[in-house]
C-alpha positions in Angstrom: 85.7 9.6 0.2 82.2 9.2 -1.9 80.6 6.3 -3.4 79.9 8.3 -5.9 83.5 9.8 -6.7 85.5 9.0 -9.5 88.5 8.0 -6.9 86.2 5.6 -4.9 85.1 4.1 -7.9 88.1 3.8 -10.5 90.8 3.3 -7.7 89.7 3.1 -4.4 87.4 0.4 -5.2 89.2 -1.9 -7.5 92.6 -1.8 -5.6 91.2 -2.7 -2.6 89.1 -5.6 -4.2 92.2 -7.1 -5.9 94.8 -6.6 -3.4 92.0 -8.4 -0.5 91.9 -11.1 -3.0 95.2 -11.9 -3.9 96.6 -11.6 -0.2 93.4 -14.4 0.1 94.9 -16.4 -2.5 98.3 -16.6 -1.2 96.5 -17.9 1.9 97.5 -15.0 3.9 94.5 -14.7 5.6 95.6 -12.4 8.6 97.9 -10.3 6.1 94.4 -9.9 3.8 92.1 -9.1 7.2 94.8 -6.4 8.2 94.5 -4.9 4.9 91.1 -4.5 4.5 91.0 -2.5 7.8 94.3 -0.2 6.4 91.8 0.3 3.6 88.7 1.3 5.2 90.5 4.0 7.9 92.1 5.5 4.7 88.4 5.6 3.7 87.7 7.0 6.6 91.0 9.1 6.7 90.3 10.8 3.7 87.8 13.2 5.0 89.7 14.8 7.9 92.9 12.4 9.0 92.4 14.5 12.5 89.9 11.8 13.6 91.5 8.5 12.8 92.5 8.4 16.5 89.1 9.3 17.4 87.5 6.1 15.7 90.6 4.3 16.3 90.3 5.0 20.6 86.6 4.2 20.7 87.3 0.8 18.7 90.1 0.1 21.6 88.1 1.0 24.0 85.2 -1.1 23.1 87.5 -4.1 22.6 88.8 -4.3 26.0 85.3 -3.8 27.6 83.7 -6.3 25.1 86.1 -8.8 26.4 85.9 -7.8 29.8 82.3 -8.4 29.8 83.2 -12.3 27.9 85.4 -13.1 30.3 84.4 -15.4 33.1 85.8 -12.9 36.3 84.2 -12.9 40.3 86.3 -9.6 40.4 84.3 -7.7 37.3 80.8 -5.9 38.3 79.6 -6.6 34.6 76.7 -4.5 35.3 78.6 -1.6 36.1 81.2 -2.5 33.8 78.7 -2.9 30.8 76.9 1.0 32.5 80.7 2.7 31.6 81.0 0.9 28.6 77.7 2.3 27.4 78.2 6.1 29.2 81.5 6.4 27.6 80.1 5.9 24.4 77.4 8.3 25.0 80.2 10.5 26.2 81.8 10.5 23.0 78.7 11.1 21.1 77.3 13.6 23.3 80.2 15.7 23.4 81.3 15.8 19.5 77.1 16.0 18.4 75.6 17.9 21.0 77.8 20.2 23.3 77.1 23.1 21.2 73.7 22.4 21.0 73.3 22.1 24.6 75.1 24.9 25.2 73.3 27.4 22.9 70.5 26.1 24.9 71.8 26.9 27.9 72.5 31.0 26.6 68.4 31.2 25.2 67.3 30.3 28.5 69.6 31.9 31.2 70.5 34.8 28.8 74.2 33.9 29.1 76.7 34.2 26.4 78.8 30.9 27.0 80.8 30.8 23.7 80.3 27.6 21.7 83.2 25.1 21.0 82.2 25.2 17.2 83.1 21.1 17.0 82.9 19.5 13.7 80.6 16.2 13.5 83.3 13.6 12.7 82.2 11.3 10.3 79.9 8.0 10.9 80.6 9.0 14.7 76.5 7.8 15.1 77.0 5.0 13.4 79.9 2.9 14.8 78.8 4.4 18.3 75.6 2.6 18.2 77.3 -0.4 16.7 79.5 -0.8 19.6 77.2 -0.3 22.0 74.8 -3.4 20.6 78.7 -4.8 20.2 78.5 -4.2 24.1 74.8 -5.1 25.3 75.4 -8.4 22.9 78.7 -9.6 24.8 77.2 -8.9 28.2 74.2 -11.0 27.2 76.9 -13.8 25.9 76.3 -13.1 22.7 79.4 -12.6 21.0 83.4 -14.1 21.2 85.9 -12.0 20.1 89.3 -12.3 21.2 91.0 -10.9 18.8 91.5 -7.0 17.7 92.3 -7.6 14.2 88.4 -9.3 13.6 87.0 -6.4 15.8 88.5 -4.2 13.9 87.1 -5.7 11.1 83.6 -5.8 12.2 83.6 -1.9 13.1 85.3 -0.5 10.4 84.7 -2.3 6.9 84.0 0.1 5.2 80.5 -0.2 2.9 78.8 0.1 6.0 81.1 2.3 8.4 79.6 5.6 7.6 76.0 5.3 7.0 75.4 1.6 7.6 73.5 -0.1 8.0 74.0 -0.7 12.1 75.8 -4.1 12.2 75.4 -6.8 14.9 79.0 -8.6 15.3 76.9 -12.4 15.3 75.7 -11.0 11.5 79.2 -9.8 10.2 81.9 -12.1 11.8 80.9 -15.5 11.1 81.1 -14.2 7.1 84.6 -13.1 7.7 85.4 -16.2 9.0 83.9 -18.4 6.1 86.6 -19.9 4.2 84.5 -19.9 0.9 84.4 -16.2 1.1 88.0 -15.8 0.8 87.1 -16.7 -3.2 86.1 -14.6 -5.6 82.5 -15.4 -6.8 81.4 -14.2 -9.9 78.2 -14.3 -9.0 78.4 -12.1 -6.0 80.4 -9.8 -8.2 77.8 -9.7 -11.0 75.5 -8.8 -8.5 77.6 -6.5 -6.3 78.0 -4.7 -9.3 74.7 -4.6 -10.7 73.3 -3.4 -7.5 75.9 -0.7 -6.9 75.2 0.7 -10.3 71.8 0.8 -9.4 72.7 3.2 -6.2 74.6 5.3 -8.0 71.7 6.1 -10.5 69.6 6.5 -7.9 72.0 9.3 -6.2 73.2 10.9 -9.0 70.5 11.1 -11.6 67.4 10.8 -9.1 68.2 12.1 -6.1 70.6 15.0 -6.8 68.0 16.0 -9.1 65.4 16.4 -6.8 68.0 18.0 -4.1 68.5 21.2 -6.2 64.2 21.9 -6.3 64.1 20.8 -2.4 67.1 23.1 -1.9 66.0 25.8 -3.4 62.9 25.8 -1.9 64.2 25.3 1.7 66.1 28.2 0.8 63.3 30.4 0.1 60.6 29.4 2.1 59.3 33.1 2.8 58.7 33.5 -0.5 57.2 30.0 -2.1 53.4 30.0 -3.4 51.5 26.9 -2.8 52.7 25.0 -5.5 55.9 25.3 -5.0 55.6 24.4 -1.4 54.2 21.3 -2.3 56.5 20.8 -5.1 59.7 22.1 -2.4 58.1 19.0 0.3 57.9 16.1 -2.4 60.9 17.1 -4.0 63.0 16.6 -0.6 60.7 13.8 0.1 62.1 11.9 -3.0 65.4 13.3 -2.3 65.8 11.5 0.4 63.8 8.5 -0.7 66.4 8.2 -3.7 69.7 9.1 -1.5 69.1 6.9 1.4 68.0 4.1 -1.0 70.8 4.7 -3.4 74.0 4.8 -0.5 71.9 1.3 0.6 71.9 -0.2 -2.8 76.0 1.1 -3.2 77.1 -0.4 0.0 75.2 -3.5 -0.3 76.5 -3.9 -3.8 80.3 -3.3 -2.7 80.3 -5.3 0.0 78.8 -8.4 -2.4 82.2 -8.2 -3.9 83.9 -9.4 -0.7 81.3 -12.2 -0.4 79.9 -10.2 2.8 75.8 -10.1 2.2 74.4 -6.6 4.5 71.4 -6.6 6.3 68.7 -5.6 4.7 67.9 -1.7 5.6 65.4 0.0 3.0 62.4 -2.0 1.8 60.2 0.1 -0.3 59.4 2.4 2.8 56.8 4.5 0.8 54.5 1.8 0.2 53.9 1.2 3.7 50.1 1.6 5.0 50.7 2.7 8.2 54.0 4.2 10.6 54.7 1.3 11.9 54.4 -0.1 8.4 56.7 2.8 8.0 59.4 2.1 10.1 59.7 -1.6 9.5 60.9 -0.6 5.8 62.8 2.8 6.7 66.0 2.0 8.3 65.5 -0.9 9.3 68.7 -1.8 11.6 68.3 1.7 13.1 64.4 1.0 14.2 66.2 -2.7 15.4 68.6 -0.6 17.3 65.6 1.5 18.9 63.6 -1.4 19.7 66.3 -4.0 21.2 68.2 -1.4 22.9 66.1 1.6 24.2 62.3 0.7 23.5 62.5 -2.9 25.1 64.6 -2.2 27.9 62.3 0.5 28.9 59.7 -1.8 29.6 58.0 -2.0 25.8 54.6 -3.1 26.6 55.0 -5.0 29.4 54.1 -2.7 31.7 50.4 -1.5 30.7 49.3 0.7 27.8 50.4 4.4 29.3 53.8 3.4 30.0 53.5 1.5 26.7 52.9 4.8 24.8 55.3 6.7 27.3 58.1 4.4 25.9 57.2 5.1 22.6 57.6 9.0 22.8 61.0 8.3 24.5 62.4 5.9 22.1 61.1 7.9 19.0 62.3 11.5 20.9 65.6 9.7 21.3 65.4 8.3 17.5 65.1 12.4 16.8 67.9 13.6 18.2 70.0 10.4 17.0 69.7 12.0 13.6 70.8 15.6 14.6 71.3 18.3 17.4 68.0 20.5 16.7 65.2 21.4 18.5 63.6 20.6 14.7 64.4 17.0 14.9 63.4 16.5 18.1 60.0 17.4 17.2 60.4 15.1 14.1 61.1 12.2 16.6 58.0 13.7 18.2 55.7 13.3 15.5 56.5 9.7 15.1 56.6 9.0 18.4 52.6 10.3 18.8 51.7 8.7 15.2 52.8 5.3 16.6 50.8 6.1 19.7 47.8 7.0 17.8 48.5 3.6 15.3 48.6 1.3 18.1 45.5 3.1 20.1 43.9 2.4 16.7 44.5 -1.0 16.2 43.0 -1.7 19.6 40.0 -0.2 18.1 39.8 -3.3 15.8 39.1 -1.1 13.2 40.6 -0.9 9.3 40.8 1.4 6.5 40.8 1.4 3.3 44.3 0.3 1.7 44.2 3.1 -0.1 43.4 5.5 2.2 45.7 4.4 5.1 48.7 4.8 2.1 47.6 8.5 1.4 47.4 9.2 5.1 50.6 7.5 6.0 52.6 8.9 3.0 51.3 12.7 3.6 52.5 12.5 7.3 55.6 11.6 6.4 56.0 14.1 3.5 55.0 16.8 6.0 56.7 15.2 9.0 60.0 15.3 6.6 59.1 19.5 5.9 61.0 19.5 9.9 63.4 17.3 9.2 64.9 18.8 6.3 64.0 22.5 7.8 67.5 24.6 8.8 65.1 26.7 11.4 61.9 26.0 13.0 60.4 29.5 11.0 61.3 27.1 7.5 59.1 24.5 8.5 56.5 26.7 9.8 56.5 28.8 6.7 56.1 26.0 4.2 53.7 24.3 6.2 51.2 27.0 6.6 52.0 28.0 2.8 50.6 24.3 1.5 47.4 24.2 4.3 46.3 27.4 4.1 45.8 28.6 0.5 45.8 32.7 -0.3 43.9 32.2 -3.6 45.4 35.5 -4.0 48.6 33.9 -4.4 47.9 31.6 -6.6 51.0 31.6 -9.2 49.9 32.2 -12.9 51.4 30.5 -15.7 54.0 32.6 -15.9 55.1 32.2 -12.5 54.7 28.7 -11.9 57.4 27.3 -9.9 60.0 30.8 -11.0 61.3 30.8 -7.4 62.6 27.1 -7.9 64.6 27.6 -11.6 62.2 25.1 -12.8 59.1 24.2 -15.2 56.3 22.9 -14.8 57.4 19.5 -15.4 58.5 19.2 -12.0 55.0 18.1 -11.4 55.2 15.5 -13.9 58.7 14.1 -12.6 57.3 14.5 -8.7 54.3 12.0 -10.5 56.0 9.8 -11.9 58.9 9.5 -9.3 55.8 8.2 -7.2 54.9 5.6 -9.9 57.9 4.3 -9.8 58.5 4.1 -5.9 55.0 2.5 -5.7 55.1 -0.1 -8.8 58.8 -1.1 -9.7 60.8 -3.8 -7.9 62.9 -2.7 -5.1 66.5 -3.7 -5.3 66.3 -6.3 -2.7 63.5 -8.1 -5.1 65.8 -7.7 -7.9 68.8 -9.0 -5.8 65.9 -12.4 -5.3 65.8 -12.8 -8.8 69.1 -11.9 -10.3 70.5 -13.9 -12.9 73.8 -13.3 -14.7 72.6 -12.5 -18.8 72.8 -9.9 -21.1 69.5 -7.9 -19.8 71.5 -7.5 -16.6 74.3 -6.7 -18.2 73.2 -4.0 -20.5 71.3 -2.4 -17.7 74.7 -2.3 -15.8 76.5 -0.6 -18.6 73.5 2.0 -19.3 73.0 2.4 -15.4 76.9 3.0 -15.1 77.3 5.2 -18.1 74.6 7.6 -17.6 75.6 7.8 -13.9 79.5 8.5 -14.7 79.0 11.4 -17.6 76.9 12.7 -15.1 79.1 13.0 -12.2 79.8 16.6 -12.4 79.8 17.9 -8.8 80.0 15.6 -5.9 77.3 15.6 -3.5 77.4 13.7 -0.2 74.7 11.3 0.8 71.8 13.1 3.3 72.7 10.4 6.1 76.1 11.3 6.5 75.2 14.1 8.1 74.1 12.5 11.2 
């Protein structure tokens, strides 16, 4: 099921909100716990009911080793116990995510024809894997108490923030669950909640979708684009997934605000930043949390001089890569990150600045072209529009006429790309607007506009980018 789907919104949604509230109300707490987890594996269900065990085993799972590693026990190695906890969870992964990846592999370079298993990528699997396994590290550090399946259950599978996030810590989540004021409706968190969602779904459906039939085109076509239109085929999925991954942020923060449960905050205005690190302190935030608590740091961070500082950068960064897909094309993504965050800190012990506006142009072009592989199907995509926007044939040059005919669009795609900038650059973010959110009419008649627009325009559902990893 989509946020932006007429049955998430009109019934999904509201039944779930009332019934969680009314079971509340009648002070049947547990009865009101158990149904918000029904709810979000029918959520979850609705997509393919085949893996409902799937998320349902590794939740189990987790839970007994969690506790394990709680429990006070001479018997229980809770290093070892804590390494099959983690393996079994990269098991999982690895084998739904990347078998047939590895195995394609495997036939390029020993010229074998091992047939591929053809696995579907269950839904959100990257997601509450990682969870769990911070779920894991965080109770073998003493960090969490949970002795009771119904709250774990609660804590992996609620459902704004079970597919796409953000990556939850259980210290962040459970202690809201538990707060007896957050049992009540508050109208305030529901103004809000639904202010903000209305926000995301504008965002997704009039912004991003938008863009997504320019960048898809033009993905589509890459032997043929002119320079133009590479440019115009980069930003366009650039501000695709600017727009998406901001939009599903701004929907699941806003739903969960209606259960009284506030989100981490996982997309700050990442396209202002002034430098990658900048960068990724902004862009996904609990999954660059993830990296650094759990792969960069206990590879040694940069504790251990400044080459193994930089070797655990590539590693955490290469790692980051493949998180996001099985593809020799994200991997060098990761890559690319990975050396800019090398060349970023070798700079800074250069004691040496740029201009602000300068360091934005840099920083914002290598992540516009870094994006060109992350968006790429094949590695001949990228290569293609890449060499088409650096190395100009003035030959090719489109002339008015042509402008832009391989994407279906005008000219004015230049204009929107423009001004799409503008307002990534110079408008209030949505956690700034959460800041200073007030209940009024101005809110309210930006709600109904935001809403309305968004709704007559839901003709054709598109899934958010981020659920496809």
């Amino acid at each position: 099921m989509l946020f932006n789907s007429i049955e998430f919104i009109f019934l999904f949604l509201p039944i779930t909100f009332f019934v969680y509230f009314y079971l509340n109300n009648k002070r049947l707490t547990e009865a009101s716990k158990g149904f918000l987890v029904f709810s979000s594996l029918f959520f979850y269900s609705w997509w393919n009911i085949l893996y409902l065990p799937l998320i349902l085993g590794s939740m189990l799972f987790n839970f007994v080793i969690g506790n394990s590693l709680n429990k006070e026990h001479k018997k229980i190695n809770k290093k070892q116990l804590l390494t099959v906890g983690i393996v079994g969870n990269i098991v999982l992964l690895a084998y739904f995510k990347y078998m047939d990846f590895f195995i394609s592999n495997v036939n390029y370079f020993t010229n074998t024809s091992i047939p591929t298993l053809d696995l579907a990528l269950p839904l959100a699997i990257s997601f509450f894997t990682f969870q769990q396994i911070a779920y894991l590290v965080d109770s073998y550090k003493k960090e969490t108490k949970e002795y009771d399946f119904l709250n774990y259950a609660v804590f992996v599978s609620f459902f704004p923030q079970l597919i796409a996030g953000p990556i939850v810590h259980h210290k962040e989540m459970m202690p809201q669950f538990a707060n007896v004021h957050n049992k009540i409706k508050n109208y305030k968190n529901i103004a809000l909640g639904l202010f903000i969602f209305s926000l995301g779904l504008f965002k997704k459906i009039i912004i991003a979708d938008h863009f997504a039939e320019v960048a898809n085109v033009g993905f589509g076509n890459t032997d043929v684009l002119n320079v133009i239109e590479a440019w115009a085929t980069s930003l366009s999925y650039t501000f695709q997934l600017y727009f998406d991954f901001s939009g599903y942020t701004d929907m699941a923060i806003g739903a969960a605000l209606l259960f009284n449960i506030k989100l981490p905050i996982n997309f700050n205005s990442p396209y202002k930043a002034t430098n990658i690190q900048d960068f990724w302190r902004r862009w996904h935030i609990t999954l660059s949390r993830f990296l650094k608590d759990y792969i960069y740091i206990p590879l040694g961070g940069n504790r251990k001089g400044t080459f193994q500082t930089y070797n655990n950068l590539m590693i955490t960064f290469i790692i980051g890569g493949l998180w996001h897909g099985a593809g020799w094309t994200f991997v060098f993504w990761g890559f690319l990150h990975g050396l800019a965050l090398v060349i970023h800190r070798a700079w800074q012990t250069l004691n040496l600045k740029l201009n602000v506006i300068i360091a934005w142009f840099i920083t914002f072009n290598f992540i516009n072209i870094s994006w060109v592989f992350f968006r790429a199907e094949k590695w001949e995509d990228a290569i293609n529009i890449l060499k088409t926007m650096f190395i100009v044939d003035f030959s090719s040059l489109p002339s008015k006429e042509q402008l832009l005919v391989h994407l279906d669009a005008k000219p004015k795609i230049l204009i929107i790309l423009i001004f799409a900038l503008f307002v990534i650059l110079y408008f209030k973010n949505s956690n700034q607007i959460k800041d200073d959110f007030t209940p009024n009419k101005k809110y309210l008649i930006a709600f109904i506009l935001l809403f309305f627009i968004s709704i007559v325009n839901i003709n054709k559902y598109q899934i958010f980018l981020y659920f496809n990893f």
